[in-house]
C-alpha positions, 0 to 999 in steps of 0.5 A: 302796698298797691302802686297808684296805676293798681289803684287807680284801676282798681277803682275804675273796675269798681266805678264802670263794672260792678254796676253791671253785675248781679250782686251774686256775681259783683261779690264773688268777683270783687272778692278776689284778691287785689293783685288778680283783679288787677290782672283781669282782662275779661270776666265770662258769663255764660247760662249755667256754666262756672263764672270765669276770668281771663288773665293775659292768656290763661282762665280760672274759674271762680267760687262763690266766696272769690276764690280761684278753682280749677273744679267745675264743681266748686265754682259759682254757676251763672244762673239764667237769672243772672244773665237775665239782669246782666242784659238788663244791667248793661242796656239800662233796660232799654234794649231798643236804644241799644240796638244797633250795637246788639246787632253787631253783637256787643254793647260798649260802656262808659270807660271803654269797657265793652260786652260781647253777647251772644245768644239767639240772632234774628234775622230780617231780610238777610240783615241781623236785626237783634240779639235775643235769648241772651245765653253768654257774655264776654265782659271785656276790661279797657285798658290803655297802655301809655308808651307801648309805642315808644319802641316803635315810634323811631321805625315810623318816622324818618329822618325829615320827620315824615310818617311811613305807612305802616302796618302792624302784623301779630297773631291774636292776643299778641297787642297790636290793638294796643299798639296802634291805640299808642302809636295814634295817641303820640303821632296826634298829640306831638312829641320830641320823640317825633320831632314834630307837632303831630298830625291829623289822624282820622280813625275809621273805629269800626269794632270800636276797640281803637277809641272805644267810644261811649256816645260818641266820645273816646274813652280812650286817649287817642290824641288831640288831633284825632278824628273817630268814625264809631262803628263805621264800615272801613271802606265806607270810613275812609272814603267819608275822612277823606272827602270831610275832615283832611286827615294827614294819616289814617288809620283802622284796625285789621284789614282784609276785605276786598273793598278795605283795600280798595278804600286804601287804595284811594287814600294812598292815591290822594296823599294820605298816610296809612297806619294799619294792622293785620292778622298774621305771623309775618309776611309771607303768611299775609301774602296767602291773602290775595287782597292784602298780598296785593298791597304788599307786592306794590309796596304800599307799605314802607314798614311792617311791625311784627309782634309776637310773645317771645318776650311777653305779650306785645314783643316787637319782634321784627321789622320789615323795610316795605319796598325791598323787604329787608329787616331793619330789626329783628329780635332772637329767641332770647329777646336779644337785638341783632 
């Protein structure tokens, strides 16, 4: 018997993403069972290669008739006709208003659903101009994990019910995305874990995976005291929430630019809160990267979440007090609280 969350999923796949599939590929893929579409993170395209399906940190393959293979040989093969349809399929055959987000390389859909292309890039006066040939396609699924904060919201937050800035640091595919979709989520809307109403919160959004707008709107619930910037450079994001729309907190995902930097810098200095993230293992790997290294060496930080895998994708494995670099939490090898 399905759970309604299964169901409900289920039923967007089939509202947001059968529409963009050539009808050989929509019936294989829909003809897997139940419990894998349900698990399907990513669907992959890509000219005359075998149709796959990325689940958490794995892949197979799949047949014509939606079974799962291991052989090249028995899968189906995407056809360069298939790619062709897909394009036409996902930029409702108006390539020309879809092209700035083809420059940057991917097209986000209705339901925050969101496909990486890539294929011949044209350059024009040292800018990307467009994509074009299109030979692959990374078919992205949204998912919005209510309550993954709720570990982590007690870290966040102190005694007077103050926000700490806050940075989350995790390797790749380690959910800090999804964390920080949360954690914006209950700090905007309030709740009685915070002790508080919430805050205003400006997103600077530029890969558009926080909100994951569809013109403009979030697809995803990022709160009701959320400002989003869609697609906007994150230095050139800051500066224009900080001049315009007052915002109590800030937050983007993965810094690391000189100018990012720079940017936080001015928002530290004018009063705002931060809340970002980081690629990294912990902190001393971050500390190998001058720009971010010097964020931390003047304590602009007051807490660093660490995820890892130790107990599952997204596991909060530690946590760092930001001006004497103490742990205030740290969690074993057995997924044990010392």
């Amino acid at each position: 018997m399905q759970r309604r969350g299964e169901q409900n999923f289920l039923e967007k796949l089939e509202k947001h993403i059968s529409p963009i599939l050539p009808s050989t590929i929509r019936t294989a893929f829909f003809k897997l069972p139940p419990e894998k579409l349900e698990k399907v993170e990513e669907i992959r395209l890509r000219r005359s290669k075998p149709l796959m399906v990325v689940e958490g940190r794995t892949d197979y393959m799949v047949t014509p008739d939606g079974s799962t293979t291991e052989d090249p040989k028995s899968a189906y093969i995407v056809t360069d006709n298939d790619a062709e349809k897909t394009f036409q399929l996902i930029s409702q055959s108006s390539i020309y208003a879809w092209e700035d987000e083809i420059k940057n390389g991917y097209i986000t859909l209705k339901g925050g659903h969101r496909v990486g292309i890539v294929g011949k890039v044209v350059m024009e006066a040292e800018r990307i101009k467009t994509i074009k040939h299109v030979s692959g396609f990374n078919i992205r699924i949204a998912r919005q994990i209510l309550g993954a904060a709720d570990e982590t919201i007690p870290f966040v937050i102190n005694e007077k019910g103050e926000f700490l800035n806050t940075m989350i640091i995790s390797p790749p595919k380690a959910g800090k995305t999804t964390l920080l979709r949360d954690l914006i989520r209950q700090l905007s809307s309030g709740s009685s874990k915070l002790g508080s109403k919430g805050f205003k919160i400006g997103v600077v959004d530029e890969r558009s995976e926080i909100a994951c707008c569809y013109e403009g709107v979030p697809q995803n619930d990022v709160g009701i005291r959320t400002d989003v910037l869609d697609g906007c450079p994150k230095a050139r994001g800051i500066m224009m929430l900080l001049r315009s729309m007052s915002p109590e907190i800030i937050a983007t995902d993965e810094i690391g630019r000189p100018e990012d930097v720079e940017a936080l810098e001015e928002a530290i200095n004018a009063g705002v809160k931060l809340l970002t993230t980081a690629h990294g293992t912990d902190l001393e790997d971050l500390k190998r990267r001058p720009t971010i290294r010097k964020l931390i060496e003047n304590q602009f930080f007051d807490r660093y979440l660490i995820l890892g895998f130790s107990n599952g994708i997204g596991t909060l494995e530690k946590v760092v007090e930001g001006k004497d670099f103490r742990i205030i939490y740290d969690r074993n090898e057995k997924g044990e609280v010392k």
